[in-house]
Residue frames as qw, qx, qy, qz and C-alpha x, y, z in Angstrom:
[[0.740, -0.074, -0.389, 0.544, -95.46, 28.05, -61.64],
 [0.211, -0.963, -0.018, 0.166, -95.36, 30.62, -58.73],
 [0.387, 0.632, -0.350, 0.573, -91.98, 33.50, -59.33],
 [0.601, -0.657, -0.222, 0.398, -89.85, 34.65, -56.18],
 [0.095, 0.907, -0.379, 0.157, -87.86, 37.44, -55.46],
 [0.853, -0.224, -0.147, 0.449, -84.19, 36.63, -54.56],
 [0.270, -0.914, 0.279, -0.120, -81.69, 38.49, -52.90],
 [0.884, -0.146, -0.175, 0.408, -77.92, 37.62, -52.87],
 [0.349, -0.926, 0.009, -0.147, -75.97, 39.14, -50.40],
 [0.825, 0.374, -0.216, 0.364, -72.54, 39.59, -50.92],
 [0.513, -0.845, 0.008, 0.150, -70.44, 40.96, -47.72],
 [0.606, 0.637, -0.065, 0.473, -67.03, 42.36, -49.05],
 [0.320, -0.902, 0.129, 0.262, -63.98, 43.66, -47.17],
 [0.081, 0.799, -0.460, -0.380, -61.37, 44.71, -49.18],
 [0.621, 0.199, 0.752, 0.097, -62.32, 42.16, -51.68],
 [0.369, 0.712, -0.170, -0.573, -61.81, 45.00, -55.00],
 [0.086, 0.283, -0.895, -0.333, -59.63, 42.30, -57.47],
 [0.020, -0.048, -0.997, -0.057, -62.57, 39.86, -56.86],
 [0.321, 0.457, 0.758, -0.336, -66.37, 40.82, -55.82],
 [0.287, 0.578, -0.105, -0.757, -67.12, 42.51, -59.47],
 [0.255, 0.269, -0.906, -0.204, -66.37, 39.14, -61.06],
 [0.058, -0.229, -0.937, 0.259, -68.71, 37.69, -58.47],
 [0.232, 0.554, 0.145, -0.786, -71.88, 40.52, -59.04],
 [0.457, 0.527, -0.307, -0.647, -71.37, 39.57, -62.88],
 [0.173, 0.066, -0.975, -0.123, -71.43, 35.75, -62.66],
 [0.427, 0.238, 0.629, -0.605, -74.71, 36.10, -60.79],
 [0.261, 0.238, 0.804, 0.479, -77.05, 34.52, -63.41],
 [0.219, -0.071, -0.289, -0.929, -79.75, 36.85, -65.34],
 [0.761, -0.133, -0.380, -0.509, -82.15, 34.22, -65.49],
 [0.162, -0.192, 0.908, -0.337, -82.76, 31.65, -62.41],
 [0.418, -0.237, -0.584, -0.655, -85.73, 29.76, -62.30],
 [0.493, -0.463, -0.661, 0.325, -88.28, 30.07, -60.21],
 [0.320, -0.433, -0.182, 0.823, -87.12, 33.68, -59.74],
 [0.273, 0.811, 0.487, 0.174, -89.00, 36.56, -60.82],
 [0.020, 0.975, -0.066, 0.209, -87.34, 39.68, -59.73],
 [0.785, 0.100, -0.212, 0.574, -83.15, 39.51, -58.54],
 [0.094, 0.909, -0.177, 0.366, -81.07, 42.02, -56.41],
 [0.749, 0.110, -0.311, 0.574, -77.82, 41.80, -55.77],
 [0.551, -0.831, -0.034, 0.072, -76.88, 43.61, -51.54],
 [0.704, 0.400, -0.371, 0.455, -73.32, 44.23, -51.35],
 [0.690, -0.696, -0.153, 0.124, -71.84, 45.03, -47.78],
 [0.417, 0.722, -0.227, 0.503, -68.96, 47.00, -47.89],
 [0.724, -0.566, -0.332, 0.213, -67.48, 46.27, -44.66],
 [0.125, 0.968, -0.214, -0.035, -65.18, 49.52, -44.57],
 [0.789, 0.259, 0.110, 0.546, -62.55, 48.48, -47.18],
 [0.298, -0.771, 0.114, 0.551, -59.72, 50.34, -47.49],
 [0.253, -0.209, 0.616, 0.716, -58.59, 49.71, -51.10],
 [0.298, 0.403, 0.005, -0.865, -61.82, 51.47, -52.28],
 [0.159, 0.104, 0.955, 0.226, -63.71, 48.47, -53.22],
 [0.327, 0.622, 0.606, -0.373, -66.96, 50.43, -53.32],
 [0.428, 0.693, 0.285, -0.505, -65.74, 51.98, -56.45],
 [0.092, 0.350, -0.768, -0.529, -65.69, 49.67, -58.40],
 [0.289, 0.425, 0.846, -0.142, -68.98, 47.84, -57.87],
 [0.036, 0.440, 0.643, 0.626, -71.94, 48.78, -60.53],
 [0.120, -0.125, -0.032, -0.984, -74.70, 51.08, -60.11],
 [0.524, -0.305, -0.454, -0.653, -77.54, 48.83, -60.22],
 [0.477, -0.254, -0.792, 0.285, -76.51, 46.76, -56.86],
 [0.435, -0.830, 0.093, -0.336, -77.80, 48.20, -53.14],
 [0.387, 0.292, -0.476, 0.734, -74.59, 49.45, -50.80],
 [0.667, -0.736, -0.012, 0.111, -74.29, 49.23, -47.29],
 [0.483, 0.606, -0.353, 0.524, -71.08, 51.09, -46.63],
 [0.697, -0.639, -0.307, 0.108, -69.42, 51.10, -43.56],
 [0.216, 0.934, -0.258, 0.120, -66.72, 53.29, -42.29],
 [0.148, -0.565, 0.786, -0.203, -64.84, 51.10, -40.28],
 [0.423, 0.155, -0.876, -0.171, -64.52, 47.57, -40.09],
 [0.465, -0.344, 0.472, -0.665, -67.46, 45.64, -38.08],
 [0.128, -0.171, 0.974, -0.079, -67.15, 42.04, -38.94],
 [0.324, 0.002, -0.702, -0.634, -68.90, 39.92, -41.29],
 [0.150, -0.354, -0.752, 0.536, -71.74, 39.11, -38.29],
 [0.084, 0.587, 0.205, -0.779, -72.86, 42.70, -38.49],
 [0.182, 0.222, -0.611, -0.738, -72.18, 42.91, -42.16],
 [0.144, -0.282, -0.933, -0.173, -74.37, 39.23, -42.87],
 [0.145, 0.556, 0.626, -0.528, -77.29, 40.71, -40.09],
 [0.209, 0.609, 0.102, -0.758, -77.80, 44.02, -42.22],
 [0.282, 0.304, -0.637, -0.650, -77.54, 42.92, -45.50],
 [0.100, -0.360, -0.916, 0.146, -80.14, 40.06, -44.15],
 [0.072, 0.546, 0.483, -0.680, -82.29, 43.43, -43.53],
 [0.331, 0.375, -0.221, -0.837, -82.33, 45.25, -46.49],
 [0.250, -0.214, -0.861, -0.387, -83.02, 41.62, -48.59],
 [0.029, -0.361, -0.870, 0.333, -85.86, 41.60, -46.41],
 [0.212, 0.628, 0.008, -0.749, -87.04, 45.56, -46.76],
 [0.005, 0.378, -0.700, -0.606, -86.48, 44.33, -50.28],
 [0.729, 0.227, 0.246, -0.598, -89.12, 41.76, -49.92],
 [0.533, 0.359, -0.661, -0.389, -87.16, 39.07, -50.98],
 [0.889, -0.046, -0.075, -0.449, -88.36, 35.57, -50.76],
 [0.959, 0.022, -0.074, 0.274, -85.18, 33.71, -51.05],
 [0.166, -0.973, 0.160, -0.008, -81.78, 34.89, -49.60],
 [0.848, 0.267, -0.161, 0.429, -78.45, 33.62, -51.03],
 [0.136, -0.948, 0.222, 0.185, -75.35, 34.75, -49.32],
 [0.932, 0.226, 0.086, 0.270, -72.00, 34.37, -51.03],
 [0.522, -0.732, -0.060, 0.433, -68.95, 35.36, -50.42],
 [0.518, 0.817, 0.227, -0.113, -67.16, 37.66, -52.35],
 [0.424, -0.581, 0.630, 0.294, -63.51, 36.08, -52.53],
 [0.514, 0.516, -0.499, -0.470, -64.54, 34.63, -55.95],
 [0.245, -0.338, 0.881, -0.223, -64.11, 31.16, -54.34],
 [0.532, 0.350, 0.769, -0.054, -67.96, 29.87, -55.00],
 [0.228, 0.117, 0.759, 0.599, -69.65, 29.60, -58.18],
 [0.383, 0.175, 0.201, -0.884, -72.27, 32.18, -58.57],
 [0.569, 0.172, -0.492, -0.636, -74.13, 29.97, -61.16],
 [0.403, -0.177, -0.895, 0.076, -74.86, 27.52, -58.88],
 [0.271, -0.055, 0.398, -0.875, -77.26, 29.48, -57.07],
 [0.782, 0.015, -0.404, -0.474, -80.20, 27.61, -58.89],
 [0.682, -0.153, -0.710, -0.087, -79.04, 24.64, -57.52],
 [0.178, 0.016, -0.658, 0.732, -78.32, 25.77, -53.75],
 [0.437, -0.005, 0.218, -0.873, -82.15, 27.57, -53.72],
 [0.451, 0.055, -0.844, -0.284, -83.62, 24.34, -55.39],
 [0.357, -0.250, -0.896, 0.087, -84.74, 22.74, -52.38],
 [0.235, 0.386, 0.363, -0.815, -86.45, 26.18, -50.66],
 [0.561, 0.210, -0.449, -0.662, -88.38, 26.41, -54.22],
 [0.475, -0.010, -0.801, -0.364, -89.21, 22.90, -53.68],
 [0.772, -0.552, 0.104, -0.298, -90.58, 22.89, -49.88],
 [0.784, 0.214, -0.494, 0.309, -87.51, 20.58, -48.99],
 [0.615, -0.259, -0.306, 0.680, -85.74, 22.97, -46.87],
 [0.130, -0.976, -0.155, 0.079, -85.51, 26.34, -44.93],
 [0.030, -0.897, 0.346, 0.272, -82.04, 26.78, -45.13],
 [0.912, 0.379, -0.002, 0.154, -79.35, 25.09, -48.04],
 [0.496, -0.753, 0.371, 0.224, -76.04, 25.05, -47.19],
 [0.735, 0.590, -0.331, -0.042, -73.33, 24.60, -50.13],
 [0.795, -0.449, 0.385, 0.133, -70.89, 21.90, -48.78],
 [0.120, 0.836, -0.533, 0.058, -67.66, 22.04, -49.65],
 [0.134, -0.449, 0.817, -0.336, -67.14, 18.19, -47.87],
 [0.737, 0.073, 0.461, -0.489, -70.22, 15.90, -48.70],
 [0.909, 0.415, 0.034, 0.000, -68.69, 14.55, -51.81],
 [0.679, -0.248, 0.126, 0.679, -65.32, 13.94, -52.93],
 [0.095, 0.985, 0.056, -0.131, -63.75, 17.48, -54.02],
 [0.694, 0.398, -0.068, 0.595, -60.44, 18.31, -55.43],
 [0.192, -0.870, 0.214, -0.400, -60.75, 21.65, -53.14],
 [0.766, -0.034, -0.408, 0.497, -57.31, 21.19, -50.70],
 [0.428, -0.847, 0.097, -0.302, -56.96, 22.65, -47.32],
 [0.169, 0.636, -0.686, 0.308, -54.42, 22.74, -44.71],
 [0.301, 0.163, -0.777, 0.528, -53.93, 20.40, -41.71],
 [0.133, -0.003, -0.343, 0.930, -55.57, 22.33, -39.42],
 [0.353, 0.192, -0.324, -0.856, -57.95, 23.94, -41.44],
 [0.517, 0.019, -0.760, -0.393, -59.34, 20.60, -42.67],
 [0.418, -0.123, -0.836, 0.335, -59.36, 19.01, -39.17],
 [0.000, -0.210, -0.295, 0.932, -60.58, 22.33, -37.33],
 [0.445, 0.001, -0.077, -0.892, -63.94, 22.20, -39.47],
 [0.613, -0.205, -0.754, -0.114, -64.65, 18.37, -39.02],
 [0.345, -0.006, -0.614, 0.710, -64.59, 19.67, -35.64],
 [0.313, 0.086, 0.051, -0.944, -66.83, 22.57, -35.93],
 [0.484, 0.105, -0.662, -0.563, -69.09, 20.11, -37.83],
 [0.495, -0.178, -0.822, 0.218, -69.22, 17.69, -35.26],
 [0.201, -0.399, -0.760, 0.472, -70.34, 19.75, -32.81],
 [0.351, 0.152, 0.080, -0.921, -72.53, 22.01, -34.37],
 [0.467, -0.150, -0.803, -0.337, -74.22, 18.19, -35.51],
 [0.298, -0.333, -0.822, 0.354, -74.93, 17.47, -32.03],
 [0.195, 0.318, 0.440, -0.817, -76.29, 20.89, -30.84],
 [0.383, 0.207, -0.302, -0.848, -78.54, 20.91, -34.22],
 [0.732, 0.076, 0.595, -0.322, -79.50, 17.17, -33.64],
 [0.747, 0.658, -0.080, -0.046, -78.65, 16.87, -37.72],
 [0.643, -0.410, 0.267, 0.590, -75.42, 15.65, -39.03],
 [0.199, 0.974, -0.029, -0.105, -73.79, 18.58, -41.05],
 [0.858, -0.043, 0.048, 0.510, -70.50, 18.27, -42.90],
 [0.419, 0.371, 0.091, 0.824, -69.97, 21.91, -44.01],
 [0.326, -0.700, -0.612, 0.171, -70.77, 24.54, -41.49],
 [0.429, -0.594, 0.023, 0.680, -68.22, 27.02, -41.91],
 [0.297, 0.387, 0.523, 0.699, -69.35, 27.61, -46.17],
 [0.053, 0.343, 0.119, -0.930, -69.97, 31.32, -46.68],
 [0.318, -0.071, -0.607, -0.725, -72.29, 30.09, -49.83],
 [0.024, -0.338, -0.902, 0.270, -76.00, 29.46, -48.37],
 [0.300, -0.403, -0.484, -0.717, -79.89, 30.27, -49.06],
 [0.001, 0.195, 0.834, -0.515, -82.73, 30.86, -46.64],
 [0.076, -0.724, -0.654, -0.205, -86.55, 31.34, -47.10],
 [0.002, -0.538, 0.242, -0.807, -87.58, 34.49, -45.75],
 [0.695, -0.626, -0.266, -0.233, -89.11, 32.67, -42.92],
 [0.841, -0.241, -0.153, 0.460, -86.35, 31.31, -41.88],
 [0.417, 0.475, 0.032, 0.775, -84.80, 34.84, -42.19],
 [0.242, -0.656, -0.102, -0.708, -87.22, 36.40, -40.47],
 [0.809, -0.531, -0.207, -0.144, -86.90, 34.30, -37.57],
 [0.644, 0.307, -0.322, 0.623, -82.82, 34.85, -38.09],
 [0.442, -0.877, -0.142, -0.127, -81.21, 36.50, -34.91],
 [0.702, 0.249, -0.430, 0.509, -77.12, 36.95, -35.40],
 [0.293, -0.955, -0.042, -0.020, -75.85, 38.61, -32.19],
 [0.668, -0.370, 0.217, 0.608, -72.05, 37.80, -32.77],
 [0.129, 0.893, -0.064, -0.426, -70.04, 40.11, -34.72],
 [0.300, -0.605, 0.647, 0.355, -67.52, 38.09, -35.47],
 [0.213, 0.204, -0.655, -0.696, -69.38, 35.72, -37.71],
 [0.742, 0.167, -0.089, -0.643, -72.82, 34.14, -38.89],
 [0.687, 0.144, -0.615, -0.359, -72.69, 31.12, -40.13],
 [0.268, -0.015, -0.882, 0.387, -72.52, 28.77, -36.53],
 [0.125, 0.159, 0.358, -0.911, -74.52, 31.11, -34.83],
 [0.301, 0.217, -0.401, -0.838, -77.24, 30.67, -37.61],
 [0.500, 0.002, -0.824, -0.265, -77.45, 27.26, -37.90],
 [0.255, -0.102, -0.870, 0.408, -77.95, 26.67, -34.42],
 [0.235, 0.175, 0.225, -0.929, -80.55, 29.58, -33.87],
 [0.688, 0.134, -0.319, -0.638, -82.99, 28.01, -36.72],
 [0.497, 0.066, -0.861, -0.085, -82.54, 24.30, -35.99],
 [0.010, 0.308, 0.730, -0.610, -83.91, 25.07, -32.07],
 [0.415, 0.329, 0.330, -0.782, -87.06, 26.68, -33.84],
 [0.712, 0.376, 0.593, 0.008, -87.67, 23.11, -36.04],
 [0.642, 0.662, -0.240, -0.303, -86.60, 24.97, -39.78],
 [0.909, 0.309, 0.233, 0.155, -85.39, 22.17, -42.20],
 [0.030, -0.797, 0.526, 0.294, -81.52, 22.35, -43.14],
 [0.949, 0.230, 0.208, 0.057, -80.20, 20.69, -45.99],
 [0.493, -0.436, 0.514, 0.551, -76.63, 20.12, -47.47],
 [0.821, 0.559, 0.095, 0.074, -76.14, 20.17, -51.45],
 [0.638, -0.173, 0.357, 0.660, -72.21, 20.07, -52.99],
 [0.209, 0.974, 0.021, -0.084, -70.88, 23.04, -54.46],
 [0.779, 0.418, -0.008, 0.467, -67.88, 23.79, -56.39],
 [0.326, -0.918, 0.002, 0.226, -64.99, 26.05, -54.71],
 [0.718, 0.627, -0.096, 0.288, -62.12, 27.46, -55.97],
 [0.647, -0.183, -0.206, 0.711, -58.85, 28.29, -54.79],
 [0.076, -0.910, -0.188, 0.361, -58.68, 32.06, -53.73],
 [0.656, 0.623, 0.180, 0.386, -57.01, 33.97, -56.80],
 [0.023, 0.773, -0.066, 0.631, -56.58, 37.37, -54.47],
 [0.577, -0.379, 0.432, -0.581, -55.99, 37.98, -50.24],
 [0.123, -0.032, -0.939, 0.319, -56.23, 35.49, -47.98],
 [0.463, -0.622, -0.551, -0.309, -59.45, 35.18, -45.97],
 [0.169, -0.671, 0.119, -0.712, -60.19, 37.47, -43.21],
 [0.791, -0.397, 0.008, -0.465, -61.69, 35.11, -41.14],
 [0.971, -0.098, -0.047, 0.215, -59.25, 32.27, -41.16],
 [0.302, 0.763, -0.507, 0.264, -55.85, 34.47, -41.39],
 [0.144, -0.382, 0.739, -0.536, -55.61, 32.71, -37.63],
 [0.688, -0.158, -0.574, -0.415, -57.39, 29.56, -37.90],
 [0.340, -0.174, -0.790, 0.479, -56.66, 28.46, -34.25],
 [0.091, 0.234, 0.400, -0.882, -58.51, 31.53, -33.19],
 [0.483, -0.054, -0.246, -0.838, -61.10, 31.14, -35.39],
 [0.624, -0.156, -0.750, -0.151, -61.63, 27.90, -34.06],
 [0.112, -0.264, -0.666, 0.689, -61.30, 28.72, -30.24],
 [0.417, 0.053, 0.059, -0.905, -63.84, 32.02, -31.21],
 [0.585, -0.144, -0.604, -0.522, -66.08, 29.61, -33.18],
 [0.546, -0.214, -0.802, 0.116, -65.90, 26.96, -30.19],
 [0.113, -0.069, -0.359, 0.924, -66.81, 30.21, -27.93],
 [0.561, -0.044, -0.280, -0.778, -69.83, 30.99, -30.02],
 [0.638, -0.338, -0.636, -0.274, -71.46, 26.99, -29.53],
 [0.351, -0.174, -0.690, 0.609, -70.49, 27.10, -25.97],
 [0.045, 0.047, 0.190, -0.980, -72.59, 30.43, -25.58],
 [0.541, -0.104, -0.455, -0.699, -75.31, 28.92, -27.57],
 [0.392, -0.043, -0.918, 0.036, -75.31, 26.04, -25.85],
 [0.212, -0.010, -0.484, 0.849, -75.60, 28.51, -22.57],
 [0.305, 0.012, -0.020, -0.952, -78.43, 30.35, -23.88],
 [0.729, -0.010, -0.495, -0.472, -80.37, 27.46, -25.90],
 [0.759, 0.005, -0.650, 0.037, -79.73, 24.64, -23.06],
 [0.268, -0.687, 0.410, -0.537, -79.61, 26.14, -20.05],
 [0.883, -0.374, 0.093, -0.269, -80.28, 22.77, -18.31],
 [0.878, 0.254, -0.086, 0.397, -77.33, 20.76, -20.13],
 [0.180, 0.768, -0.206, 0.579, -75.38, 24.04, -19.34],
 [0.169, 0.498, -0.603, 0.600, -75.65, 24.32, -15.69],
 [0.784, -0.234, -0.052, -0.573, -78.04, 21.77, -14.34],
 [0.936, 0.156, -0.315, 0.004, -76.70, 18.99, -15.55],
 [0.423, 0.601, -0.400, 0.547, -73.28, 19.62, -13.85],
 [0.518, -0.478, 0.269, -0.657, -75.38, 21.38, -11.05],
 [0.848, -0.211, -0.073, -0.481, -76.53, 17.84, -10.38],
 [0.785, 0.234, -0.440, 0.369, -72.88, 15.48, -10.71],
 [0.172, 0.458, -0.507, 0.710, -71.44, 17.98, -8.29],
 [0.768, -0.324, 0.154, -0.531, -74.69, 17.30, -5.67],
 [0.958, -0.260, -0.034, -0.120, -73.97, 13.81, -5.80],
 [0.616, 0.316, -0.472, 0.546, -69.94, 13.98, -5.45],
 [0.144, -0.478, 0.431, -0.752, -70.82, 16.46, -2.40],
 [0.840, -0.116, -0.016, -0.530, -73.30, 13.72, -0.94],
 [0.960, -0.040, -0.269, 0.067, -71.47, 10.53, -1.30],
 [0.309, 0.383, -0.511, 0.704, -68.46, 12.59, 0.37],
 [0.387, -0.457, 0.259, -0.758, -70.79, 13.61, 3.20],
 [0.943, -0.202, -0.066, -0.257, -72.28, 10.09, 3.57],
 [0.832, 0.160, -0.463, 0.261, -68.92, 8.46, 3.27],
 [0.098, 0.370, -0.495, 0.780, -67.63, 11.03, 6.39],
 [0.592, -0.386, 0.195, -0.681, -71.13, 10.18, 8.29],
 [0.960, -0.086, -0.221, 0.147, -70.30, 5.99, 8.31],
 [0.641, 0.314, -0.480, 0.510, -67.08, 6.78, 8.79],
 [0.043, -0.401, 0.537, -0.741, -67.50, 8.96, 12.14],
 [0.786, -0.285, 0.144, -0.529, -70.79, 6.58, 13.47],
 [0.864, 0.164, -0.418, 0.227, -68.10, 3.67, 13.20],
 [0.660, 0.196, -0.331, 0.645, -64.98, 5.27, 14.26],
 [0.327, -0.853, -0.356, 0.198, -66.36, 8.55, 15.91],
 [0.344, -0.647, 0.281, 0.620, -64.02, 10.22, 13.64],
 [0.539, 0.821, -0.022, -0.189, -63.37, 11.58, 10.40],
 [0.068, -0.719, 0.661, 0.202, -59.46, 11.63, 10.22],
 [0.372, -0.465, 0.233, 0.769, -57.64, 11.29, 8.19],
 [0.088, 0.490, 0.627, 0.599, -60.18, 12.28, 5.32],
 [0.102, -0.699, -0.200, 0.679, -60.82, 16.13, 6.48],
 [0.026, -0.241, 0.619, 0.747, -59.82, 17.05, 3.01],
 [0.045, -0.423, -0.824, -0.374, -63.04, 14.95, 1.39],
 [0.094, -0.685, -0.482, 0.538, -64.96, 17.24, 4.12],
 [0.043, -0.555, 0.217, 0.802, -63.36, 20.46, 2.33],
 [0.177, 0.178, -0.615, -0.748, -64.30, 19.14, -1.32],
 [0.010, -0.592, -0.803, 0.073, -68.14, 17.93, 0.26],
 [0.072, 0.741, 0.422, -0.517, -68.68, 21.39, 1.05],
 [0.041, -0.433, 0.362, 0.825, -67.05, 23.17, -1.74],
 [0.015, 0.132, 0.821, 0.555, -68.81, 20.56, -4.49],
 [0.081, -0.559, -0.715, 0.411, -72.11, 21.33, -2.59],
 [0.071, -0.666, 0.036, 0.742, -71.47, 25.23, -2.70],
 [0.069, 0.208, -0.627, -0.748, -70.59, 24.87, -6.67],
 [0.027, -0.394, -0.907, -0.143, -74.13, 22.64, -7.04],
 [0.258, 0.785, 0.510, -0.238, -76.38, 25.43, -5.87],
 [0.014, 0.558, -0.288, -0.778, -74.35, 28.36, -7.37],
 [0.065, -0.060, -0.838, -0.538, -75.16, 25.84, -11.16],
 [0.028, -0.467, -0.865, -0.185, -78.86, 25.45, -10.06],
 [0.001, 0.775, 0.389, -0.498, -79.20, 29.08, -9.49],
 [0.241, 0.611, -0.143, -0.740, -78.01, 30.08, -12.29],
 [0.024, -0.202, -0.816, -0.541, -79.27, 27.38, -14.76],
 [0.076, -0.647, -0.604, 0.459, -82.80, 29.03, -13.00],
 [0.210, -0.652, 0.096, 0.723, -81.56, 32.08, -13.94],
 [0.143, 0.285, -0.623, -0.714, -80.82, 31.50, -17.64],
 [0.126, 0.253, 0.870, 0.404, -83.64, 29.85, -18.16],
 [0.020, 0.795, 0.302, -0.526, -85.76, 32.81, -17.09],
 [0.143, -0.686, 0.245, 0.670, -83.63, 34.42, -19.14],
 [0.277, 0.071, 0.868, 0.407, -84.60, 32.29, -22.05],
 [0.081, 0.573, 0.758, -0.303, -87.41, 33.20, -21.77],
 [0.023, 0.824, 0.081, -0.561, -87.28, 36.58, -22.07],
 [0.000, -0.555, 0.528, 0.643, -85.25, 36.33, -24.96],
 [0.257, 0.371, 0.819, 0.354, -87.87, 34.22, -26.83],
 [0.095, 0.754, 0.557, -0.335, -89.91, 36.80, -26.25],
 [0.218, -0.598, 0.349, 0.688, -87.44, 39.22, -27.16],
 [0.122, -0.111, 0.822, 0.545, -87.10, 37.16, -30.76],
 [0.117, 0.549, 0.821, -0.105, -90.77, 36.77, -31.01],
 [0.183, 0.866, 0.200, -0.419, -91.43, 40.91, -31.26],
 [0.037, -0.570, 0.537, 0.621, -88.39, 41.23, -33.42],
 [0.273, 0.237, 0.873, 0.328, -90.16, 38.32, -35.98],
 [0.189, 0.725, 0.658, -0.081, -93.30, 40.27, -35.79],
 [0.234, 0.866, -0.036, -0.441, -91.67, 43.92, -36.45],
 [0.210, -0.336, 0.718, 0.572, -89.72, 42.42, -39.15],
 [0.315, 0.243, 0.879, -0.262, -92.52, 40.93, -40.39],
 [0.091, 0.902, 0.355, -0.229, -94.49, 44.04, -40.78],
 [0.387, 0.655, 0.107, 0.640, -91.77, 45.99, -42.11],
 [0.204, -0.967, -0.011, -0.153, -91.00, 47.89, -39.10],
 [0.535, 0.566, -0.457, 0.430, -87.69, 49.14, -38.21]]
């Protein structure tokens, strides 16, 4: 049976009462797994969470806070520098079950899947959200199904594995967080996502960082697919649109050219004029810049294409 390395990568802002508990549930033994190392991300805490963490993990320290984005990207680097094979992240609110890593990597170890999401929502669960909360990630869910072409019930779980292909091909550029941003990046370059249920616990310590303001995380989040959409779809983005508005400016213009080779007049529909030319005006602006971004797509495959290869290699 071939071994892997694994990497789990545990991003941490003032998370002292809870990620040392989560570091020491990590199992010894995994199978499948030859060699283990546990990343921790110190996202500059203030209640001096870095010292209390063992000796044997690798620290990224930051001095100031730069959102769990940045945090997820770099600790995504060192596992890599690290030369692991599999990459578990988990957060480090004490929330998931470290001992279910085995089963979340399961299907990368079996060829199944490039990335394994732990779902919180694919079975029944005892785990109890607000309102909001609850409603606000069927949301997320729903439309990070459609841009991924997959349907996806848990999108917003900090608990989740990737091959190192699929790593290496990773590319976060938000700051704010990873885990939308992710999915959608790997599903446009064909890698295999799979759900599996996972156990969650109420939070013991703190609140979450991310959700303190769950409207805003949900506008930000719904900010992030919109951008993706922008980047990854340029056509749907500002083609498609480009094209509705062409034919609203058009059937205005035609309806004003019958109407004046009849009547030899326009009145009292001068107004439809004004919103023939304007819808016209808005139609090329969209088809010059869905042009535009997709140029620009370009470039940024390219872009993603050298970064795969100097990751690859090990270069920095």
């Amino acid at each position: 049976m071939k071994l892997y390395n694994l990497a789990v990568i545990i991003p941490a802002y003032n998370e002292r009462k809870s990620v040392a508990d989560v570091i020491n549930a990590v199992p010894s033994k995994i199978s499948g797994i030859r060699e283990k190392f546990i990343v921790v991300i110190d996202d500059g805490s203030t209640d001096n969470t870095r010292t209390i963490l063992p000796k044997s993990i690798y620290l990224i320290k930051h001095i100031k806070n730069r959102g769990l984005g940045r945090s997820f990207d770099e600790g995504l680097k060192l596992a890599l520098e690290l030369n692991a094979d599999i990459i578990v992240n988990i957060d480090a609110d004490g929330q998931f079950n470290p001992r279910q890593i085995e089963k979340l990597i399961k299907p990368i170890l079996d060829g199944q899947a490039d990335i394994v999401l732990g779902s919180r929502f694919i079975k029944i669960s005892s785990y109890k959200t607000n309102f909001i909360k609850k409603y606000g990630n069927k949301l997320l869910a729903r439309l990070v199904s459609i841009s991924t072409g997959q349907r996806l019930y848990d999108v917003t779980c900090g608990f989740r594995a990737y091959s190192k292909e699929a790593a290496l091909n990773l590319n976060i550029y938000d700051k704010f967080s990873y885990t939308l941003e992710s999915l959608i990046d790997l599903s446009h370059k064909d890698f295999k996502i799979q759900e599996v249920a996972v156990e969650i616990k109420e939070r013991r310590y703190g609140k979450s960082k991310i959700t303190e303001s769950i409207i805003h995380y949900i506008v930000k989040s719904i900010a992030i697919l919109i951008r993706n959409l922008r980047d990854q779809r340029p056509f749907y983005f500002f083609v498609l649109p480009g094209i509705i508005t062409l034919i609203l400016s058009l059937a205005g213009f035609i309806f004003l050219l019958i109407r004046f080779i009849k009547f030899n007049v326009v009145s009292p529909y001068r107004a439809v004029l004004t919103f023939s030319i304007s819808f016209f005006a808005i139609s090329i602006f969209l088809f010059s810049f869905g042009l535009l971004f997709a140029h620009l797509n370009k470039i940024k495959k390219n872009e993603k294409d050298l970064l795969y290869y100097l990751k690859r290699n090990g270069k920095k």
